[in-house]
N, C-alpha and C positions, 0 to 999 in steps of 0.2 A: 335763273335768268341766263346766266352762261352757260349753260348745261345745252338749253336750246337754242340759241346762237352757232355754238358750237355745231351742234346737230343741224342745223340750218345749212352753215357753209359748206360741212360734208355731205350732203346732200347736193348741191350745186357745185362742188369740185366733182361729186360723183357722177353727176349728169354730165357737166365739160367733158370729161375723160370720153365719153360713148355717143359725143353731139358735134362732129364733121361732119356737119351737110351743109351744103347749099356753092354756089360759085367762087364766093370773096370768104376769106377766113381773117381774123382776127390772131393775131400769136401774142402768147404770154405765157413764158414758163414754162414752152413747150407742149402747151395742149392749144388744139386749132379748135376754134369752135365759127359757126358764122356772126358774122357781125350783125347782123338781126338778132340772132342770140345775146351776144357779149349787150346790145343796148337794153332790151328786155329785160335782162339781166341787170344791170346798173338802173333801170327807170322802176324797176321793181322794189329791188331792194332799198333808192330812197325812199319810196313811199310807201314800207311797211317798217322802214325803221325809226320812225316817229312814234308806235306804235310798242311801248316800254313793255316788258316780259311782267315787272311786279305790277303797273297796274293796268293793264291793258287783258292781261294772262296770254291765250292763244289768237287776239287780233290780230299780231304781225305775220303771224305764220299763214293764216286765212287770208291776211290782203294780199301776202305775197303772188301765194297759190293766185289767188283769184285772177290777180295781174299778169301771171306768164301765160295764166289760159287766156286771157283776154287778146294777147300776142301771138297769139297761138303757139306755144312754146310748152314742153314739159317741164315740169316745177322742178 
């Protein structure tokens, strides 16, 4: 369960780090990402983290995905 979480947020710290686009940026921490990004990002992650590692298995990771492409946003 942590293991993927884990793997999750590295995932989306590794995406911030290479995702400066767009006019308005967001800062935190030193990485700019767009603010269309940063909310995607936050309206994602609540609505696949209801979505528990032991019983759910691989749904939170699938909603997530599904969600940033809906944004049009890379996972």
């Amino acid at each position: 369960m942590h293991i993927v979480k884990i793997g999750l947020a590295f995932a989306v710290v590794s995406t911030l780090v290479g995702a400066s686009v767009g006019p308005s940026f967001a800062q935190d921490g030193g990485l700019k990402i767009s603010l269309l990004r940063a909310e995607a990002i936050r309206t994602c992650s609540t609505a696949a983290a209801k979505y528990l590692d032991y019983v759910w298995g691989n749904t939170e990771m699938f909603n997530y995905r599904g969600c940033m492409a809906g944004h049009s946003q890379q996972e």
